[in-house]
N, C-alpha and C positions, 0 to 999 in steps of 0.2 A: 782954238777949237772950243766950239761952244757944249757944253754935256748934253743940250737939251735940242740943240739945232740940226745938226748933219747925220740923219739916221746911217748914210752907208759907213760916215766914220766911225759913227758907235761899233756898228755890228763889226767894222774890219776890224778895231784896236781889239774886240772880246774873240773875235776868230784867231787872232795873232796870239792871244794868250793860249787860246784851246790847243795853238798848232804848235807851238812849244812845248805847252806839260805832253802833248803826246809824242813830241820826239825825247824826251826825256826819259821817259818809261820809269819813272821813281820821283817821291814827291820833293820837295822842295819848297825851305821858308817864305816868306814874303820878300823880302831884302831882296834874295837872291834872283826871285822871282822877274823884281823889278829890274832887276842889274841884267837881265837877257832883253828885258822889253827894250830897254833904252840902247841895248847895242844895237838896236834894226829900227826902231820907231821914238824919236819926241815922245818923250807923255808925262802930262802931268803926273803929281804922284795921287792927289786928287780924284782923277779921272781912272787912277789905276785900280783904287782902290775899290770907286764903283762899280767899274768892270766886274772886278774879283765877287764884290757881293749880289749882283746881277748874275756873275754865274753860278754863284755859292745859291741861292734861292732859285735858279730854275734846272740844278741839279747837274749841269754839264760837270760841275766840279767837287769835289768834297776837299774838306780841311779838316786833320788832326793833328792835335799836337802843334800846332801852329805849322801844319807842313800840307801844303798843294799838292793835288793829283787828279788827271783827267778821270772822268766816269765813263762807263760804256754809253751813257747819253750823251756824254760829252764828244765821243768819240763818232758816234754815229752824225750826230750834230753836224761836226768837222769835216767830214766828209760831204756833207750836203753844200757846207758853206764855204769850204776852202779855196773854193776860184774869187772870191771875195778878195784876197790875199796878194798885191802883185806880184808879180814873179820874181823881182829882184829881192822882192822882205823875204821867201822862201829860201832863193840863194844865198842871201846872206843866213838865216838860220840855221840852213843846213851846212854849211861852208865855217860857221863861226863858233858855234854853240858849244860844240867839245872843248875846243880850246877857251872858250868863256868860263865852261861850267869846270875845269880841271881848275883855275884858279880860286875859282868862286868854294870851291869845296876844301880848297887849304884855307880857309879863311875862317877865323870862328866868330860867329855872331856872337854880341851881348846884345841881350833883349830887356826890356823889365815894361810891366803896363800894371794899371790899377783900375779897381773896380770900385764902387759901391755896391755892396752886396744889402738883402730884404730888413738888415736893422740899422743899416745906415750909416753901417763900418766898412770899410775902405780895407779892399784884397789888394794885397802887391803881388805880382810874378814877376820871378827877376830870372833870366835862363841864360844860358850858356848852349849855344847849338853851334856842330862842327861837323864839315859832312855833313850836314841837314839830317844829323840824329845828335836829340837834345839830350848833353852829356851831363847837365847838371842844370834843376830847377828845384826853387824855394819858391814856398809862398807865406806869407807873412798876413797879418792887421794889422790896420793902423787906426789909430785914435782921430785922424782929421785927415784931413782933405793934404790939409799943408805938412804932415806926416806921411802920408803916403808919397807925397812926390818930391819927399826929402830923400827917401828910402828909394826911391825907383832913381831917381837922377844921382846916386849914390853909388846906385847899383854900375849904373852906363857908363860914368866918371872911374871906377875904379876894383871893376869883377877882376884885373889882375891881377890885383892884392888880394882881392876878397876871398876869392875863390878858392887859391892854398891854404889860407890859413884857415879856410871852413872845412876842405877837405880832412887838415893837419889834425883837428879837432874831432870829427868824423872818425878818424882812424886812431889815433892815439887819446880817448879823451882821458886818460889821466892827467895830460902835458894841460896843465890849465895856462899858462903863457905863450901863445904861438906868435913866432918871428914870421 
């Protein structure tokens, strides 16, 4: 699939996304996001992404928190465009999606991404989201580029550890040694 070539596959893959977050009725990470698309539709991740920011700028969608959710634009949208949609992507969405999204929700995402922020120092967010409500996020500086993505790929390798013993520290900070 070319991004720039098959308009009706553009507009189907962004109606597939609308017609999901609206059977959903509650938002939902990225990861997760992606992990329904691909039970019913191929797609790049690529492609998905630009989708998402295609709908994120003409308002069908909103994101916080790094969490998806249709808009009443989006919503009305959807209904104009949803015969777009075959009828077997429907069946299967509606026929699969519980049982998708009931596993997808025992599952805890580690996330982490870096920024340059306006002096030219480097933001980490490193999160912990479970049920697509984010249980735990840091965000840090970093001194260089190769600093930040030491910290971030740090984060992704090894939040199992990380995580209790920042908690452990969080709650008991007398205990200056956490196992």
């Amino acid at each position: 699939m070319k991004l720039t070539s098959d308009n009706d596959t553009l507009a189907e893959n962004k109606v597939l996304i609308l017609y999901i977050l609206n059977k959903l009725n509650s938002p939902i990470n990225n990861d997760a996001l992606m992990q329904l698309v691909i039970l019913v539709q191929d797609m790049n991740y690529f492609y998905f992404q630009q989708f998402l920011l295609d709908l994120l700028e003409n308002k069908y969608i909103t994101e916080k928190d790094s969490l998806y959710e249709i808009t009443e634009l989006g919503k009305e949208t959807l209904k104009l465009t949803e015969d777009l949609l075959p009828g077997i992507i429907k069946f299967r969405i509606d026929n699969n999606i519980k049982e998708e999204l009931d596993e997808i929700k025992n599952e805890v995402a580690v996330s982490s991404e870096f920024f340059v922020d306006d002096d030219n120092n480097f933001l980490v967010k490193c999160k912990l989201v479970e049920n697509n409500t984010t249980i735990f996020e840091i965000s840090t500086f970093a001194g260089s580029r190769d600093q930040a993505k030491i910290i971030s790929d740090n984060w992704e390798q090894n939040a199992n550890d990380l995580y209790p013993k920042m908690m452990n520290l969080l709650v008991n900070p007398s205990e200056k040694n956490c196992h």
